[in-house]
BAFILUM-136571 format. One record per residue (C-alpha): y, z, x; residue in three letters. Coordinates in steps of 0.1 Angstrom, whole numbers, padded with zeros to 4 digits, always signed. Each point is the difference from the previous one (the first is absolute). Example, Ala and Ser with C-alpha at 12.3 -4.5 7.8 and 13.67 -1.06 7.14 Angstrom:
% BAFILUM-136571
-0045+0078+0123ALA +0034-0007+0014SER 
% end
This chain:
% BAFILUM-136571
+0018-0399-0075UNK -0006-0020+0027UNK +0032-0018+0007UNK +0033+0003-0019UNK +0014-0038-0008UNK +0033-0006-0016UNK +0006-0025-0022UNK +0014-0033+0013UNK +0039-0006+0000UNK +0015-0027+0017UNK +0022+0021+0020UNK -0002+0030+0012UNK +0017+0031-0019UNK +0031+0008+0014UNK +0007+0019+0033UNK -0003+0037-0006UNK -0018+0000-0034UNK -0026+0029-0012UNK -0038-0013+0007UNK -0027+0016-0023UNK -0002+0040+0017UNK -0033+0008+0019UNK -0013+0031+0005UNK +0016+0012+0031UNK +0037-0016-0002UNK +0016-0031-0017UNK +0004-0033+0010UNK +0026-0018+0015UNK +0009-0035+0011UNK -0012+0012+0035UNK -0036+0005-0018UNK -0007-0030-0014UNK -0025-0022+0019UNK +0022-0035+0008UNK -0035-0020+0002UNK +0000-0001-0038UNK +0021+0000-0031UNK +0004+0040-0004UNK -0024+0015+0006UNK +0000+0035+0008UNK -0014+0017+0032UNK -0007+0038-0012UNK -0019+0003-0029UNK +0002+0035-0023UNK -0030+0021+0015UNK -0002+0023-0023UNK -0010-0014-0032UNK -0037-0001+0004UNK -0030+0021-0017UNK -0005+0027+0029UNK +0033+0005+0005UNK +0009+0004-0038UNK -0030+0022-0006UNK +0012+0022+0028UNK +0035+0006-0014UNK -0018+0008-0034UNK -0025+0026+0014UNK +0027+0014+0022UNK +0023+0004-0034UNK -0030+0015-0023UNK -0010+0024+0031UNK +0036+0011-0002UNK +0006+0005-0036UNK -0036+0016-0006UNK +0005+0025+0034UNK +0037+0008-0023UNK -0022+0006-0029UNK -0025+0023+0016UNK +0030+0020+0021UNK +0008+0005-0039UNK -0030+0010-0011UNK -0004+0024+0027UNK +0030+0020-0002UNK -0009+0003-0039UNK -0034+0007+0004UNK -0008+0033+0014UNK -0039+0001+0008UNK -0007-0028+0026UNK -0026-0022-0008UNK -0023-0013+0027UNK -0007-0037-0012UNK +0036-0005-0009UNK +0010+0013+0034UNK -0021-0024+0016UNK +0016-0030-0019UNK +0038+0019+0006UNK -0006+0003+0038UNK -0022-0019+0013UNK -0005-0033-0022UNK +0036-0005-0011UNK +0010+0003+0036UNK -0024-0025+0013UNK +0010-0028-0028UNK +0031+0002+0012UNK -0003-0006+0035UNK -0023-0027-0004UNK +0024-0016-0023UNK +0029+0003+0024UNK -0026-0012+0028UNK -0010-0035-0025UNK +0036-0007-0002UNK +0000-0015+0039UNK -0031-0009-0003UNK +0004-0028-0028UNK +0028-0011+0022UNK -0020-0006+0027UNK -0029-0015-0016UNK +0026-0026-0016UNK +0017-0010+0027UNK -0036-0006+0018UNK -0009-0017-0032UNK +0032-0021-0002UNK -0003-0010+0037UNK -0039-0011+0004UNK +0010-0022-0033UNK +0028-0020+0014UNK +0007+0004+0041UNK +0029-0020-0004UNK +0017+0032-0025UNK +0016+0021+0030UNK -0004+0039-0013UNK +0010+0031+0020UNK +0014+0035-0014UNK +0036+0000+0004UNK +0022+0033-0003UNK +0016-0002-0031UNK +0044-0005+0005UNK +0010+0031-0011UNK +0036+0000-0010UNK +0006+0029-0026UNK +0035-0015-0014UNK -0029-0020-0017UNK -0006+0012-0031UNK -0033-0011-0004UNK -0012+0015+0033UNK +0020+0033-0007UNK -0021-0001-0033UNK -0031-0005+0024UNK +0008+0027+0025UNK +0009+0026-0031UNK -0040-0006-0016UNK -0010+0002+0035UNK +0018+0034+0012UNK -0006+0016-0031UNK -0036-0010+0003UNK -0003+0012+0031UNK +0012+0037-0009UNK -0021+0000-0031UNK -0034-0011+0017UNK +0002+0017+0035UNK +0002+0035-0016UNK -0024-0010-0027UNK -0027-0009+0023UNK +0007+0028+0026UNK -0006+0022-0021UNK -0029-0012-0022UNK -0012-0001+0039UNK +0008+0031+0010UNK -0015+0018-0030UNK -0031-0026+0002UNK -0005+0010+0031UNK -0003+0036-0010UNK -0019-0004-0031UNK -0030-0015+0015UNK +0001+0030+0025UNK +0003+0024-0036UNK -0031+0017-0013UNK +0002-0016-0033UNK -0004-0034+0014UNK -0028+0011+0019UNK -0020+0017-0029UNK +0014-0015-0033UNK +0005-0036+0011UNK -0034-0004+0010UNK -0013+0016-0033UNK -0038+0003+0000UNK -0007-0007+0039UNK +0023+0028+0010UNK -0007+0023-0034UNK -0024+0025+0021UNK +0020+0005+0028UNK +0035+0004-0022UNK -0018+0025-0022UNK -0011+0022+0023UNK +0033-0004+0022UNK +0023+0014-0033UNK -0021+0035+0003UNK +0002+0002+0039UNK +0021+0020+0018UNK +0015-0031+0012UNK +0009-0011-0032UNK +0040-0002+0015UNK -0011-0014+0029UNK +0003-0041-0004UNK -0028-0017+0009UNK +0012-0021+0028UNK +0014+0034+0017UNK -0034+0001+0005UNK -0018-0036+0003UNK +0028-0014+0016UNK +0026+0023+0018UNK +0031-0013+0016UNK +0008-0026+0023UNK -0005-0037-0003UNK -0029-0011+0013UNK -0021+0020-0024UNK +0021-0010-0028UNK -0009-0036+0008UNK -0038+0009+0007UNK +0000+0015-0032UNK +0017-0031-0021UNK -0026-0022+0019UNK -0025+0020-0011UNK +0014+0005-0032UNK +0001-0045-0008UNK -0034+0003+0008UNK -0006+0030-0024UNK +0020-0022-0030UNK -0022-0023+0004UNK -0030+0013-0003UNK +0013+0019-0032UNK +0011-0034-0015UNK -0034-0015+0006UNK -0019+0032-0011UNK -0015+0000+0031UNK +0004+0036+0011UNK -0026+0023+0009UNK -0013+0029-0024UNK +0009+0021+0011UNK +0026-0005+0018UNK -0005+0010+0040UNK +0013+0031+0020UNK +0032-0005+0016UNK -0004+0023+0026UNK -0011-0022+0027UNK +0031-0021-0008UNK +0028+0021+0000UNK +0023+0010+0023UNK -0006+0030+0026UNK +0005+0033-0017UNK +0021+0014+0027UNK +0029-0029-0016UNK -0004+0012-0034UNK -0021+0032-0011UNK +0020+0021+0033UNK +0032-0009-0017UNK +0000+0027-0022UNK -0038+0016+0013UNK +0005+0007+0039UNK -0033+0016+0009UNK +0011+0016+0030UNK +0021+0023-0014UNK -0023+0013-0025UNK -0019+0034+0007UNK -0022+0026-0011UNK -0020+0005-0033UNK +0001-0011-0036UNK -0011+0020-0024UNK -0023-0023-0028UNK -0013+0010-0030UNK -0029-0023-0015UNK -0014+0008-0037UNK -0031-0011-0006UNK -0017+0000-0034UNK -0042+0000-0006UNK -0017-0026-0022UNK -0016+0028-0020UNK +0002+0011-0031UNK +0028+0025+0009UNK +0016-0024+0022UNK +0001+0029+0025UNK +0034+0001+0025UNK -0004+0002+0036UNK +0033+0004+0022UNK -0001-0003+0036UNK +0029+0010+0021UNK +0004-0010+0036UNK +0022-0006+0025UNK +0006-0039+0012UNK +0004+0004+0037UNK +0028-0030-0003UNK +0020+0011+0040UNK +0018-0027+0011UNK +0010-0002+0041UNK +0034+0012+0006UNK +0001+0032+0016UNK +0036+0006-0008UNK -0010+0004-0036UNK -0038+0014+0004UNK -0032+0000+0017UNK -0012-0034+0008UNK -0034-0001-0021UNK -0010-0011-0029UNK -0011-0031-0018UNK +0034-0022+0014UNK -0016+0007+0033UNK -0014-0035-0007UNK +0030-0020-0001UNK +0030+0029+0011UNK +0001-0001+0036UNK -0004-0026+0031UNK -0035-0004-0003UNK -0014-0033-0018UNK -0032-0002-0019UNK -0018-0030-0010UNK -0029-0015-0021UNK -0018-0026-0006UNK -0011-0006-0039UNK -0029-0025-0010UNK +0009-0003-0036UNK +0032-0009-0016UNK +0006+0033-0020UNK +0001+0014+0035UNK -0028+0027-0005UNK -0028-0013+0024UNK +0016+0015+0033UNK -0029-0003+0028UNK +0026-0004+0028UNK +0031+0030+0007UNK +0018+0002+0032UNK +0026+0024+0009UNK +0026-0001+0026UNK +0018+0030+0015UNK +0034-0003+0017UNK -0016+0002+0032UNK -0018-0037-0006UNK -0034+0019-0001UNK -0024-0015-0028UNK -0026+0017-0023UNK -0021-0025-0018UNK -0019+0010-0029UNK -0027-0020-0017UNK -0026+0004-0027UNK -0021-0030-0001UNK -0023+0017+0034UNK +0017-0025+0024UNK +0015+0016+0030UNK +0040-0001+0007UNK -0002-0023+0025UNK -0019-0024-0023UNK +0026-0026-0013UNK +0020+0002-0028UNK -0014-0011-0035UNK +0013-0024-0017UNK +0031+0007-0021UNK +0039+0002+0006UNK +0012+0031+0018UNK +0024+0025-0019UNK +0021+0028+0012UNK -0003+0029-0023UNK +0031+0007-0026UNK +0010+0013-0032UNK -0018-0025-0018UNK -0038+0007+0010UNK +0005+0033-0014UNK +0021-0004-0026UNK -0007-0036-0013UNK +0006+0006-0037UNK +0032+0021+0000UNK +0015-0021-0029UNK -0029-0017-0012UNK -0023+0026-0011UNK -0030-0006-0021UNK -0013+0035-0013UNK -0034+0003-0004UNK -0012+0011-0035UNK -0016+0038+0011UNK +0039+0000+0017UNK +0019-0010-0024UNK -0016+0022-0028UNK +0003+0029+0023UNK +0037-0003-0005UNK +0002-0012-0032UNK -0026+0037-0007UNK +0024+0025+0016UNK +0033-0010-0009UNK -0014+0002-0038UNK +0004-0040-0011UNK -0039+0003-0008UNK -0017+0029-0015UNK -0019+0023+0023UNK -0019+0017-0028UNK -0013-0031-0015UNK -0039+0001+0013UNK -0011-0028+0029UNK +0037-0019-0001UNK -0003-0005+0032UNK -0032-0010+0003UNK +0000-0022-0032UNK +0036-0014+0016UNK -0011-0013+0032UNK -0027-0015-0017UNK +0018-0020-0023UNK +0026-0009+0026UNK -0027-0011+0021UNK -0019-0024-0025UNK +0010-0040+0011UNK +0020-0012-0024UNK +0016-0038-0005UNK +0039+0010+0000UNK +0020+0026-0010UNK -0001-0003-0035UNK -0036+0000-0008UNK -0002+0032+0025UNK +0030+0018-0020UNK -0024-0005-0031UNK -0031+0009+0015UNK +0012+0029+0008UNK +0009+0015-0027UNK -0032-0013-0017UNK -0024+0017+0025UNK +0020+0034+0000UNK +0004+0000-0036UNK -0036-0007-0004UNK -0009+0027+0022UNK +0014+0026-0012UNK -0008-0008-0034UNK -0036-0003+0006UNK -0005+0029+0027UNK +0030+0021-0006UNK +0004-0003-0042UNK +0016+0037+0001UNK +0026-0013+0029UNK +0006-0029-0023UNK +0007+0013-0033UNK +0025+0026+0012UNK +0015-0014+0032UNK +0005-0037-0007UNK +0036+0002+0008UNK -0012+0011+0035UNK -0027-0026+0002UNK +0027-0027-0006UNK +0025+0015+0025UNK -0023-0004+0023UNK -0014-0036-0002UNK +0040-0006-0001UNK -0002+0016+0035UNK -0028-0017+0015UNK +0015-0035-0013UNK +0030+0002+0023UNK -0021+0013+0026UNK -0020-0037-0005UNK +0033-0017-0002UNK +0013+0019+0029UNK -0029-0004+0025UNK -0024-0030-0017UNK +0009-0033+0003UNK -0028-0020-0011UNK +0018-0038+0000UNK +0007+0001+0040UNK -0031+0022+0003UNK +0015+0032+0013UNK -0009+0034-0002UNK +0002+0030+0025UNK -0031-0013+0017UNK +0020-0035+0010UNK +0020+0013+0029UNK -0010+0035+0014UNK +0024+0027+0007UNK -0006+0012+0032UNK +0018+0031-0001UNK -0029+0029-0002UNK -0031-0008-0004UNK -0008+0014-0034UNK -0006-0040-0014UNK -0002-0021+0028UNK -0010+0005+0038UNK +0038+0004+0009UNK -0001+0021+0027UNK -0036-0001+0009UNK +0005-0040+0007UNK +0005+0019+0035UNK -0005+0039-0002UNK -0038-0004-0016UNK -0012+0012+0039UNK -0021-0034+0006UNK +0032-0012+0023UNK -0013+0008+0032UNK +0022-0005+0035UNK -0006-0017+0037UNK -0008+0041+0008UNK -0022+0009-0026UNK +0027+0018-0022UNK +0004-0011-0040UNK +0030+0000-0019UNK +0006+0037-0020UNK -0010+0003-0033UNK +0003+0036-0008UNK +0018+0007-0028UNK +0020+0026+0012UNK +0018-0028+0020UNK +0019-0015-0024UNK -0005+0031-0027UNK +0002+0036-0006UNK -0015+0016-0032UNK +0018+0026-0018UNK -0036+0017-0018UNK +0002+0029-0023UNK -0023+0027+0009UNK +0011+0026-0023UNK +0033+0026-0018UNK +0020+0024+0017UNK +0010+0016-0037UNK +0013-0033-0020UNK +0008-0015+0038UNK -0027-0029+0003UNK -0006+0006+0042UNK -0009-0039+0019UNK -0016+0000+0030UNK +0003-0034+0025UNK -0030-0017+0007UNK -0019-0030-0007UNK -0010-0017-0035UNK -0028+0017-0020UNK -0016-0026-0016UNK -0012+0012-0036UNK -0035-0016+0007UNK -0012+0017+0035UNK -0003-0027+0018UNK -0024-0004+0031UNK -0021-0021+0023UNK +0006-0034-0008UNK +0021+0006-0029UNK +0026+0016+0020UNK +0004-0034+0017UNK +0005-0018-0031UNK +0038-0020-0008UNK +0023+0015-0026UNK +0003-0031-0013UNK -0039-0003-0002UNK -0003+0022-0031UNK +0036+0000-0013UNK +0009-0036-0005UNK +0019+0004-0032UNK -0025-0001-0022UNK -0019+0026-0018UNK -0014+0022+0032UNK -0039+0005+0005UNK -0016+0035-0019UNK +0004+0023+0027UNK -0043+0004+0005UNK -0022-0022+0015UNK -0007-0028-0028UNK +0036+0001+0000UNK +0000-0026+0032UNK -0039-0006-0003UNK -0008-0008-0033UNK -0021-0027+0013UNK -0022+0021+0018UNK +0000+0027-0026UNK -0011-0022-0029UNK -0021-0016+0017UNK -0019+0038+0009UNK +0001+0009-0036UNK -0012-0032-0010UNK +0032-0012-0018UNK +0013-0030+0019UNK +0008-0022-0027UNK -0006-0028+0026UNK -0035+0008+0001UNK -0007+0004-0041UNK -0022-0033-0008UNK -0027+0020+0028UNK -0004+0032-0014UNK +0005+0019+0027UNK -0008+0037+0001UNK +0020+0031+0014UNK -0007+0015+0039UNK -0023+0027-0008UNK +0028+0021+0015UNK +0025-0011-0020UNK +0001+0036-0018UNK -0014+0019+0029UNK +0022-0008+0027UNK +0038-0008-0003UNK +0022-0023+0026UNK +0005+0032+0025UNK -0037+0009+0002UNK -0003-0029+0022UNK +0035-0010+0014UNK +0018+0025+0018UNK +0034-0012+0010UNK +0002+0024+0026UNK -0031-0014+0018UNK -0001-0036+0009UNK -0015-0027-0024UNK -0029-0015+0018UNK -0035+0001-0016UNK -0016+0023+0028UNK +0026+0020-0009UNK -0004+0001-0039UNK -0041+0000+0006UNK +0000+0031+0017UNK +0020+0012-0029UNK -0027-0005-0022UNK -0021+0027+0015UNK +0020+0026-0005UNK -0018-0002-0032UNK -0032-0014+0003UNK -0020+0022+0021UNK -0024-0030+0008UNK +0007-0014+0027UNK -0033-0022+0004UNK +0006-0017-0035UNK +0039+0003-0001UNK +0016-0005+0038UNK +0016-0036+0007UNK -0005-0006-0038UNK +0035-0017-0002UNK +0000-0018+0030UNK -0032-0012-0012UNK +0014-0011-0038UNK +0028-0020+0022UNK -0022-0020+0018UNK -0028-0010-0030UNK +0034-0004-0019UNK +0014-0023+0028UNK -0032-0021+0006UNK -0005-0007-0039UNK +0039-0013-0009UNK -0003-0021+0031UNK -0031-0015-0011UNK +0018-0004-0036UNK +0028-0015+0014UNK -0020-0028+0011UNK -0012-0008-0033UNK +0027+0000-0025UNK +0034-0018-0003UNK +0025-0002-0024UNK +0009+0030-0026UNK -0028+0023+0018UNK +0018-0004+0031UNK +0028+0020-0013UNK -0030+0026-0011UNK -0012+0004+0037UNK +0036+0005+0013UNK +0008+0030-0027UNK -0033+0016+0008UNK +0005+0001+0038UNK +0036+0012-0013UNK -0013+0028-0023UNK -0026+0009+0034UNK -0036-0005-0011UNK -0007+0040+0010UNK +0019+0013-0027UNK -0027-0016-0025UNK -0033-0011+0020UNK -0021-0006-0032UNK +0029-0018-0016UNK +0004-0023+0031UNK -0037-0009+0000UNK +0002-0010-0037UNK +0030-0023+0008UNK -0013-0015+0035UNK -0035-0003-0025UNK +0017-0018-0029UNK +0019-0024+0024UNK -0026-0010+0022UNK -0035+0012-0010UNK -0017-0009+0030UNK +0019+0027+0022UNK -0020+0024-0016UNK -0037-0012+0009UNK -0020+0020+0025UNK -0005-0026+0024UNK +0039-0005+0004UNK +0008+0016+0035UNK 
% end
């Protein structure tokens, strides 16, 4: 209302008579406005729409926060959507209901005034005289209110304040976004570790960076707006030395750790390797050890630095380290000298986390994860290529996680009932318990809605899947004084190899890793990770990494079918190491004089290969200029496969694609 007006009365009611109550105190004689018949001054406040809707989401919040304290005690598994309404939305309605209550006030009183000037409006203190017994009803509601709602929503605080801190709101609340990383967090290590022990840490201003952050986060999940996958965290969280050194202090680690990796073949025996070594972990407190090791990095005073180009942080052209004495050792690997300036990129001091940046988020690869699975007996040794037949399976793309569940089991069933019939009519049973395996290795590692799999975020622990270690240690990070960054193995490692019995005493003898392949030249410079990615691994011979090359010698590059295209004439005579001995280098003067070691001609048969490589080179560079579209692909996979390997079948391609190269007046 806008103005309270009394009826009319001739006279005034009597001296000391009850006005109509507002909504702050009564009215008395001394209330009424004398320039008018009465008519009060204060008008009741509180009966308006924001006011009374406050009172009634205040009273619902209450009664519903009773119900789900209820429900709670009763109730023994928590649920993570209820507990979301418990303590954080039932909380919230009631403060904003208490916070309408003054607010309708206001906006009336504003309302009533701008209406009619003349209506004089101002908040008076209520008279509070408890021998009243209206008021002493008013102040009983009021106290006992009071009790009830202060603990009510201190604690619904309190423990809302906790539970978006707990792991399940962080994984479970989030369903689908979060389903990869809550997975693979339940079979961590730090599976009892809560996720903001981690992300978060103590202390309050990265509690409210991480609630920012977090609004922002909401958001994007309530407008399906997220990313797939969802980014690293690791160049948002917090400094390692606040959270990881908690419980991990490098510093006080030291000397070796024994590991023991099992490693199964893709043959048909699915073959077990074990290599044993010792992880040269140190640490750099000389009270408890030698100072040495691997936590030589991060352990004592001195500070080393990097400068990443992507954002998994695996491009590292830029490392500078800093000893205690303020003398600097910059390393690059991009052929700029130290003094050059920085590239571009943010500069990061090396901690736990660029090591280990998976340590409860780890994606297994699928050669990994069946290497487990294989030696603690979940899945069948004895059943012929499992592991090879696995890995491809797990491999395949598939839409989600259903239609991979079934195609799994379709493709192993079919394959060992079409190449294994024997395995299959008398070992079903173990044919079954095994594509139950591989399923929950999928579900555990494959997450094909968000798009993750163990290739998303790369461990860089090792280097057995992903550069890891040699981001920096691959010897191409060179210094101001000419001096690269290490990367013998025996720095980090020392292997435990068997080299024979003393009786039924195997005897080990320290040294370095023998590689089952012997591995030399250039292929002893090769990345782990280049060969063993987690899939199935290359066939340890040449084709193995060069089928290319070797189908394109023998004539069956399936590429190359629609031109006929016949074997090298040495296809048969001459294998790979005829020609290419790793021990030698790889140039073509080098492979030509090869050749004479068995053809005693030297007129007819010296600088043979160097001349192939340059009738080779003039005629795809004259083909390049005359073909376009599919055949452009054609020249690129011939100068791939290397013309020399098949001279007759790189004329009859350079021929079919551009006829013209081949006339005799062509220079």
């Amino acid at each position: 209302m806008s103005r309270t007006t009394a009826p009319q009365h001739e006279d005034p009611p009597p001296g000391g008579a009850k006005t109509p109550t507002t909504g702050l105190s009564e009215t008395s004689d001394t209330d009424v406005d004398r320039r008018s018949p009465y008519r009060p001054k204060y008008v009741p406040l509180w009966n308006n729409l924001i006011t009374m809707l406050g009172f009634f989401l205040a009273a619902m919040a209450v009664v519903l926060l009773m119900t789900f304290g209820l429900f709670s005690v009763v109730t023994p598994n928590a649920n993570p959507y209820v507990d979301i309404v418990g303590f954080l939305v039932l909380p919230s309605i009631l403060v904003v209901g208490v916070a309408l209550v003054p607010v309708g006030i206001f906006f009336k009183s504003w309302r009533l005034h701008r209406k009619d000037p003349e209506q004089r409006l101002a908040f008076r203190f209520p008279r509070v005289d408890l021998n009243d017994p209206k008021q002493r009803s008013v102040a009983k509601v009021a106290v006992l209110g009071g009790f009830v709602l202060l603990p009510v929503v201190g604690l619904s605080s309190y423990h809302g304040y906790h539970y978006t801190d707990s792991s399940a709101f962080c994984s479970k609340a989030c369903h689908a976004v979060m389903h990869p990383q809550a997975t693979t967090y339940e079979h961590s290590a730090h599976a009892r570790v809560a996720c903001a022990e981690c992300h978060i840490g103590s202390g309050a201003s990265w509690f409210v960076k991480s609630k920012l952050s977090g609004t922002r986060q909401v958001l994007a999940m309530w407008e399906k707006s997220y990313p797939r996958p969802i980014p690293p965290a690791i160049t948002e969280l917090r400094p390692a030395r606040e959270t990881c050194e908690h419980c991990h202090w490098p510093k006080k680690f030291f000397g070796a750790q024994l590991r023991e990796i099992v490693h199964f073949a893709t043959d048909e025996q699915n073959t077990r390797h074990e290599i044993d070594m010792l992880l040269n972990t140190g640490g750099g407190d000389e009270s408890t050890g030698r100072a040495e090791g691997l936590h030589m990095h991060l352990a004592l005073a001195n500070a080393i630095e990097y400068i990443a180009t992507d954002d998994l942080l695996q491009d590292i052209p830029w490392v500078k380290w800093t000893d205690t004495a303020g003398r600097e050792l910059i390393y690059r690997s991009d052929g700029k000298p130290s003094s050059d300036p920085k590239p571009e990129g943010k500069v990061r001091r090396v901690d736990c986390m660029d090591c280990h940046n998976r340590p409860a988020h780890k994606f297994r690869s699928p050669g990994e994860a069946l290497d487990i699975y294989l030696d603690v007996g979940k899945i069948d040794t004895t059943l012929p290529y499992i592991k090879r037949q696995a890995v491809l399976a797990l491999i395949k793309p598939y839409t989600d996680t259903e239609t991979a569940e079934s195609q799994i089991g379709v493709e192993l069933t079919e394959y060992y009932r079409e190449n294994h019939p024997e395995v299959w009519a008398t070992r079903k049973a173990s044919v079954n318990h095994a594509i139950d395996g591989i399923r929950t290795i999928y579900r555990s590692n494959f997450f094909p809605e968000m798009k993750v799999d163990w290739q998303t975020y790369p461990d860089n622990v090792g280097h057995m899947l992903t550069p890891g270690c040699f981001r920096c240690h691959e010897g191409q990070h060179v210094n101001q004084h000419g001096e690269a960054i290490s990367h013998e193995c025996h720095v980090c490692h020392t292997f435990l190899n068997p080299v024979g019995l003393n009786g039924d005493t195997p005897v080990i003898r320290k040294g370095e890793f023998i590689h089952p392949m012997l591995l030399e030249g250039r292929h002893a410079e090769i990345r782990c990770d280049q060969c063993h990615g987690g899939r199935v691994p290359p066939v340890p011979e040449c084709a193995g990494c060069h089928a290319t090359q070797a189908d394109f010698r023998t004539g069956a590059l399936a590429d190359f079918a629609a031109f006929d295209i016949p074997p090298s004439p040495m296809a048969e005579a001459v294998d790979c190491e005829g020609c290419h001995d790793l021990s030698e280098p790889t140039d073509i003067e080098t492979i030509d004089a090869m050749c004479m070691d068995c053809h005693d001609d030297e007129e007819r048969f010296e600088g043979m290969l160097a001349s192939w490589q340059e009738e080779a080179d003039r005629l795809i560079e004259f083909a390049e200029t005359r073909v376009d579209g599919a055949n452009e692909r054609i020249i690129q996979l011939l100068r791939e496969a290397g013309p020399y390997h098949n001279m007759e079948a790189t004329r009859k391609i350079v021929h079919a694609l551009s006829p013209e190269s081949m006339e005799p007046s062509e220079p």
